[in-house]
N, C-alpha and C positions, 0 to 999 in steps of 0.2 A: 534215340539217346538224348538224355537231358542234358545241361552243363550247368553247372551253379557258382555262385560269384565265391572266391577265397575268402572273404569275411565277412559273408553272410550265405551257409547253405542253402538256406530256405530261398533263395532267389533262384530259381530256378529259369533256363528256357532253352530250346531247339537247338541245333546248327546252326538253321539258318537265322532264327532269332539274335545267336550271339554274335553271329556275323554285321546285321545291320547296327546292334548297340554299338560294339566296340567293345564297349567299356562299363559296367554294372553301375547301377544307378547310383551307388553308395562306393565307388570307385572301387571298387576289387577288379578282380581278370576272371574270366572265365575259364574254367577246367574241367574235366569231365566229368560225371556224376559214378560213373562205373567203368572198368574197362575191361574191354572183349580181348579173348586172347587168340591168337593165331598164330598158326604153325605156320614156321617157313616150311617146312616139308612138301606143306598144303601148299601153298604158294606156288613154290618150285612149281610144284607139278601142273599149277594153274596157266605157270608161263615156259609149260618146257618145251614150248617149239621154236621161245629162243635161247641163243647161246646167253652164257654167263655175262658176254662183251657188250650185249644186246641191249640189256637190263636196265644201261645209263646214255643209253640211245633214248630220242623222245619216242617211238613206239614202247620200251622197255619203263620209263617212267609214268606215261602213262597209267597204262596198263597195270604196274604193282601199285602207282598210285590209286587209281579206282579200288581194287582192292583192300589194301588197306586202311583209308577213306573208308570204305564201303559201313563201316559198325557207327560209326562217329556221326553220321551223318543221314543214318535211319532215321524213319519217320519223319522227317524234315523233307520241305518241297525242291530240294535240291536233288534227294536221293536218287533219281529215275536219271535227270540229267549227269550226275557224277561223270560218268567216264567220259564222254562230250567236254564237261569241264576241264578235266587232268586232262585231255587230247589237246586243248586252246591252251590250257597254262604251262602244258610242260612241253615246249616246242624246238628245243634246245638240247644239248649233250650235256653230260655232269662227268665227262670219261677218271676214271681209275688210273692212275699213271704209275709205273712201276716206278722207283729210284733205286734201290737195292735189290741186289740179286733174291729173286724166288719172292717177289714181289712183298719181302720181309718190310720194308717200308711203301708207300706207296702214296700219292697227293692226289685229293679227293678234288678236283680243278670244277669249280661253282660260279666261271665268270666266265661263261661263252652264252650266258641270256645277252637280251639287246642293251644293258648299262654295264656290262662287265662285271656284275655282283651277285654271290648269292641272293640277294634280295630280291631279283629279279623272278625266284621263284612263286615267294608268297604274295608280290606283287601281280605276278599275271594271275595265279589264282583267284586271289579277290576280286581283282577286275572281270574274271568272268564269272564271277558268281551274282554280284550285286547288282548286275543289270537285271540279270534272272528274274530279283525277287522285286524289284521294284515294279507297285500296280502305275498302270496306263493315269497319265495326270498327275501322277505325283511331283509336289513339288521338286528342285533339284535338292539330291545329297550331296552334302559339302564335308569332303574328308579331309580332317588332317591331321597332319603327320609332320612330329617333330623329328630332325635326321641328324646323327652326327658325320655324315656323310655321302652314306651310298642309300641309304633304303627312300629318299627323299625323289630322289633322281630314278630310281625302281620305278618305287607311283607315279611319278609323275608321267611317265615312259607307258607304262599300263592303262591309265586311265585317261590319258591325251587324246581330246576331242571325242569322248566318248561322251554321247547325250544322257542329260539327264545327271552329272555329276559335274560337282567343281571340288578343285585339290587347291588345300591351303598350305605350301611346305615352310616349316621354320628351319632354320638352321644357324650354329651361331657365327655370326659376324668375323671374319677374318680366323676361322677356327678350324676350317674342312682345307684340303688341297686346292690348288689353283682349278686342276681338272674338275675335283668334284662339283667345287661352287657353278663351274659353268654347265654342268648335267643336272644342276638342281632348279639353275635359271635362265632355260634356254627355249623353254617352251610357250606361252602364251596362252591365247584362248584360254581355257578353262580349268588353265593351272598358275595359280599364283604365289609367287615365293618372295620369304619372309626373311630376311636377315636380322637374325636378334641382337640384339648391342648385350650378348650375355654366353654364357654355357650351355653345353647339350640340356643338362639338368634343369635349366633355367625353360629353355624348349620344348621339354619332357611334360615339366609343372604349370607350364602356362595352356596344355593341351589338354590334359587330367583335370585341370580348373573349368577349362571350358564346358567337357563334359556334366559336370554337374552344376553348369552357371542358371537360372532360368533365363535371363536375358537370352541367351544366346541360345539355349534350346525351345526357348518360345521360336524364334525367328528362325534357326534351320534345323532341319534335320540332319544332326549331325551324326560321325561314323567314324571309323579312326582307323589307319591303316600301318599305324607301328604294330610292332612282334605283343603291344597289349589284345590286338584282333586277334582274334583264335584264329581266323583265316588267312592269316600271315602266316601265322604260324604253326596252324597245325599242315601246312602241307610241305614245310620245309622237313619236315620227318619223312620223307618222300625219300628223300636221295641217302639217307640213313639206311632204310628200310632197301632199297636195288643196291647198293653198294658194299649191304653187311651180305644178305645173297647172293652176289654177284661171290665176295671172298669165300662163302662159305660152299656154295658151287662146284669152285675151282679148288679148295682144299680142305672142306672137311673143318674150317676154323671159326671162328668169331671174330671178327673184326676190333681191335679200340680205336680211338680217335683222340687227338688231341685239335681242341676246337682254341680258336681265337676268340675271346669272350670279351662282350661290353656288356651290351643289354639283358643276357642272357638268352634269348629268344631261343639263339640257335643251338645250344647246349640242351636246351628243354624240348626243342624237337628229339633231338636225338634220344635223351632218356626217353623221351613217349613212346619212340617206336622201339626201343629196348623193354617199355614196360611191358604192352600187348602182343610181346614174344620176336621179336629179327635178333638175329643169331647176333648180338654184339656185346664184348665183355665189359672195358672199361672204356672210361672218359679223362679223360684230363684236362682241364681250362688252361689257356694258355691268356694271360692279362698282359697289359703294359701297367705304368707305373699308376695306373687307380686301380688300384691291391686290395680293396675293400672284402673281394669274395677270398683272395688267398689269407687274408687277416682273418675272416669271420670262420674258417675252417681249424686255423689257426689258434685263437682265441675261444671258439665260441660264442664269441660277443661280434654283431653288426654293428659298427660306426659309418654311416654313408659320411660323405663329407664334401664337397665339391669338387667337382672334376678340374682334372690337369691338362692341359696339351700337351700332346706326344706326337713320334712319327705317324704312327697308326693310329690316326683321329678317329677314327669310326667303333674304336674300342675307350672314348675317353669318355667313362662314367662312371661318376662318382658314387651313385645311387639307383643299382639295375632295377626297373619296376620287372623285370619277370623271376626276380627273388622270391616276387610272391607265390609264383607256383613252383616254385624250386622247392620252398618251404612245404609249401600243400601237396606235394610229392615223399616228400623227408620231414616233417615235423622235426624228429630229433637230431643235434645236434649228431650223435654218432651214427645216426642212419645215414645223413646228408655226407659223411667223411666217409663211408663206408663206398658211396655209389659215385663220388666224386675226388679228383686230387686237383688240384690246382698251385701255379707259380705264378710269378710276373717276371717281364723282362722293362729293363731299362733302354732308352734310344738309344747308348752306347752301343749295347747289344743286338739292336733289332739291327743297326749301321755292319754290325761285325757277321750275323749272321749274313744279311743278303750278299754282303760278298763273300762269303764261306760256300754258301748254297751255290751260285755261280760256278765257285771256281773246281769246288769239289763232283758237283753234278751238273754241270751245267744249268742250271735252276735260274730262272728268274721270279725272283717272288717279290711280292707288296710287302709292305712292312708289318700289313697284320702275320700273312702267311707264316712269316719270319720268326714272329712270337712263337708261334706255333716247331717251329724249326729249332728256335732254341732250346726251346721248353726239352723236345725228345732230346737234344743231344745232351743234356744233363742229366738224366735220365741214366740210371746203373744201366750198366753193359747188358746184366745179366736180364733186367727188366726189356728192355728195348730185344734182345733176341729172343723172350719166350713172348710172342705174339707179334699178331699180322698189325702193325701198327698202320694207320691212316692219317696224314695229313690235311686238314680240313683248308682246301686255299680259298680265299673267301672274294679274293679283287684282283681284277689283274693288273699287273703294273707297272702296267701303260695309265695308270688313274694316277699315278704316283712317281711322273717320271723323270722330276726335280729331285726327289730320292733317292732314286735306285739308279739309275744311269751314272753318277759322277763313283758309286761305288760297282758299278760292274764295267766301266770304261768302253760303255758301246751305248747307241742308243734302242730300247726299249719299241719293239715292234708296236702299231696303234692296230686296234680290233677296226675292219672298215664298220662297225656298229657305233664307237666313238669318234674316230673320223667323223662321220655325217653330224653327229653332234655340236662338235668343236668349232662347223664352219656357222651353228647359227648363232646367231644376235641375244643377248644373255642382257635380262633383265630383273631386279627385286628392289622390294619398298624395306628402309631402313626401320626397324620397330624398337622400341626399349622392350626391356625385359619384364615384363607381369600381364595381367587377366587383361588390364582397362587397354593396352596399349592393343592387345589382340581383339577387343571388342573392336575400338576404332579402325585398326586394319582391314576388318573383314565387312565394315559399314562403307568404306570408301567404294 
C-alpha cells in the first residue's frame, strides 16, 4: 500500500517509508492512498479460539493487530515481520470495564503500558519497527517529539537505550503535571528533554520547522514520533479494532466511544479502523476548554488560536495538526458533523466529574478521562441508552495525583511501572520557544 502526504497527493511512499519521514517533505501527514475493507466476521473467526475477554489481553491485541495491520503495511519490508512487531509492541492489557449494568457503559482503560498512557501503544510500536529498517552503519536517527504531556514520557520509555537512535522531547515549561514532567526527564543516555519557555503549540511548531529546516536535515536523520508518524498512530486503531469485536462478540452490537481529544491522533485512529470495516457506530470528542474542534463543527469555520492550560494538559491544543487528516477523511463540512459530535468541558467540571465518578461508581479517573465522563452524562437519556457506549480512559491517575486525591479524599494507588520512575533523578535544558533555540539545543 502506498500513503501520500494531505497536501500534496502525488507524494507518494511505503509504510515503512512513512514511518522513517515522519512527516512529508512539504509538511503534510501521511494517510492512506486506498483502503482495504475487512470484515469483523472474518476476523472473528480468525481469532475464535479466543474468548471475547481475550481480545484486550496482549495475545488478543496482538493478534487482531497483525491482522488488521496486515493491508496497510503490504509490500513494505516490515510486512513479513508484522505479527513479531504487534507481539513486542502490544505487551500489555487494554481490559473493557463494565460501569453500568449489561455492560450499557463501559471504560476502555489504555494506561497499564509501562508510562501509564495510551500512548504507550504507538510508542512501543514505533520502537519496534525503526530498528528493523535501519541499514547496518547508519548514522544515529534523532527523533523528536513534542508532548503536551504523556506521549513524551511513552517515547522516551520505548526508545531508552535503544542503539542507534537518540530522542529529543520538548514539552512546555511549567505546563504538564508535576508527575508528568518527571516521566519526561528522568531518563538520560539517549534521551534528551527539552523544556520550552512556551506552549504545546509552540513545541508542535518548532518540531514541524525542524522537519523541513536544511540545517538540521543536512545534519541528522531526522524522524518524528508524535501521532504526525503514521506509526504512532496507525497502530493505536488496534484497541479500537479488539474492543469494538470484543462488544460485538458478546452482543451482536457496535461499539461508540467518547474519546478525549487534543491532538487528534486518537480520535483518527478510531475513525480508521471504523473506516476499513470494526463494527463501531459513533464518536464523540470530548475537549477541555481549547474548543477549537467543537467551534469548527460548530461554525464551519477553523480559528486555531493558542492553547490554554487546563486540568487535563495533555488535551491543551489550540491547533490539532491531526485536523489534517480529519479533513482528508471528511473534506466536507457536513460529512465531518455527520461522522463526528463533539463538546468541551470546563476545569470546573472536569473537578465535579471526578468526584462524581468516584462516588457514583467508584471510578477513579484522570481529568482527561473525566472529559470524557462528562461529555456522556449530558448526553439525552434516550442517546446514552440506545448503545453500548465506551469510555476512552487515556492516563491513569496516579499521573495526576495533586488533582484527583483532594477530590476523592483518599490517596490514588501508584502503578509499580511509575513508582520505578519516580525514584530516578529527573533532568532538562531550559530552551525559548522557535527553530534557532532548537537548532542550538540539539548542537550542544
Amino acid at each position: 500500500m502506498n500513503f501520500h502526504s494531505t497536501r500534496d497527493a502525488s507524494l507518494t511512499v511505503d509504510f515503512s517509508q512513512a514511518l522513517l519521514k515522519g512527516l512529508a517533505p512539504e509538511g503534510g501527514l501521511f494517510v492512506p492512498g486506498s483502503w482495504p475493507l475487512l470484515s469483523a466476521q472474518q476476523l472473528l473467526e480468525q481469532v475464535g479460539d479466543l474468548a471475547p475477554e481475550q481480545y484486550l489481553q496482549p495475545q488478543g491485541l496482538a493478534r487482531i493487530g497483525a491482522l488488521l495491520l496486515a493491508p496497510f503495511a503490504a509490500g513494505s519490508e516490515l510486512e513479513a515481520q508484522l505479527p513479531a512487531i504487534t507481539a513486542q509492541a502490544f505487551s500489555f492489557p487494554a481490559p473493557l470495564e463494565s460501569v453500568l449494568i449489561d455492560n450499557q457503559l463501559s471504560v476502555l482503560e489504555l494506561f497499564h503500558g509501562p508510562t501509564a498512557a495510551f500512548k504507550d501503544f504507538g510508542a512501543r510500536f514505533l520502537a519496534a519497527c525503526l530498528p528493523r529498517l535501519r541499514p547496518a552503519g547508519a548514522k544515529p536517527l534523532k527523533i523528536l517529539v513534542a508532548t503536551s504531556g504523556d506521549t513524551g514520557g511513552a517515547v522516551a520509555a520505548a526508545f531508552h537505550r535503544q542503539p542507534g537512535v537518540e530522542v529529543a522531547v520538548l514539552f512546555p515549561k511549567g505546563l504538564v503535571s508535576p508527575a508528568q514532567e518527571h516521566q519526561l526527564t528522568c531518563w538520560g543516555d539517549n534521551v534528551r528533554s527539552f523544556a520550552v519557555r512556551g506552549t504545546f503549540d509552540d513545541c508542535q511548531a518548532m518540531v514541524k520547522q525542524a522537519f523541513v529546516d536544511p540545517d538540521l536535515s543536512a545534519r541528522f536523520d531526522l524522524s518524528s514520533a508524535n501521532s504526525i508518524n503514521l506509526g504512532r498512530l496507525l497502530p493505536q486503531a488496534v484497541y479500537y479494532a479488539a474492543s469494538s469485536l470484543a462488544t460485538f462478540a458478546r452482543h451482536g452490537e457496535q461499539a461508540s466511544y467518547i474519546v478525549p481529544s487534543g491532538n487528534l491522533g486518537n480520535v483518527v485512529a478510531g475513525l480508521w479502523a471504523k473506516r476499513v470495516g470494526m463494527p463501531i457506530d459513533r464518536f464523540v470528542l470530548a475537549h477541555n476548554a481549547n474548543r477549537t474542534v467543537p467551534e469548527l463543527l460548530q461554525s464551519g469555520e477553523f480559528r486555531p488560536r493558542p492553547s490554554v492550560a487546563t486540568l487535563a494538559s495533555a488535551m491543551d491544543v489550540g491547533n490539532p495538526s491531526n485536523l489534517e487528516r480529519l479533513r482528508a477523511l471528511y473534506p466536507d463540512i457536513d460529512q465531518l458533523r455527520a461522522a463526528i459530535a463533539a463538546d468541551w468541558v470546563s476545569d470546573a467540571d472536569i473537578k465535579a466529574r471526578i468526584h462524581k465518578g468516584f462516588v457514583r461508581f467508584g471510578q477513579i479517573w484522570c481529568p482527561h478521562t473525566a472529559t470524557a465522563a462528562e461529555v456522556y452524562d449530558r448526553m439525552p437519556l434516550e442517546k446514552r441508552e440506545n448503545g453500548r457506549w465506551v469510555l476512552v480512559a487515556t492516563a491513569h491517575p496516579a499521573k495526576f495525583r495533586e488533582i484527583v486525591e483532594p477530590l476523592i479524599g483518599q490517596k490514588v494507588p501508584v502503578p509499580q511501572s511509575l513508582a520505578k520512575l519516580y525514584e530516578l533523578p529527573a533532568q532538562a535544558t531550559q530552551i525559548d520557544a522557535g527553530l534557532e533555540a532548537l537548532r542550538a539545543g540539539l548542537a550542544d
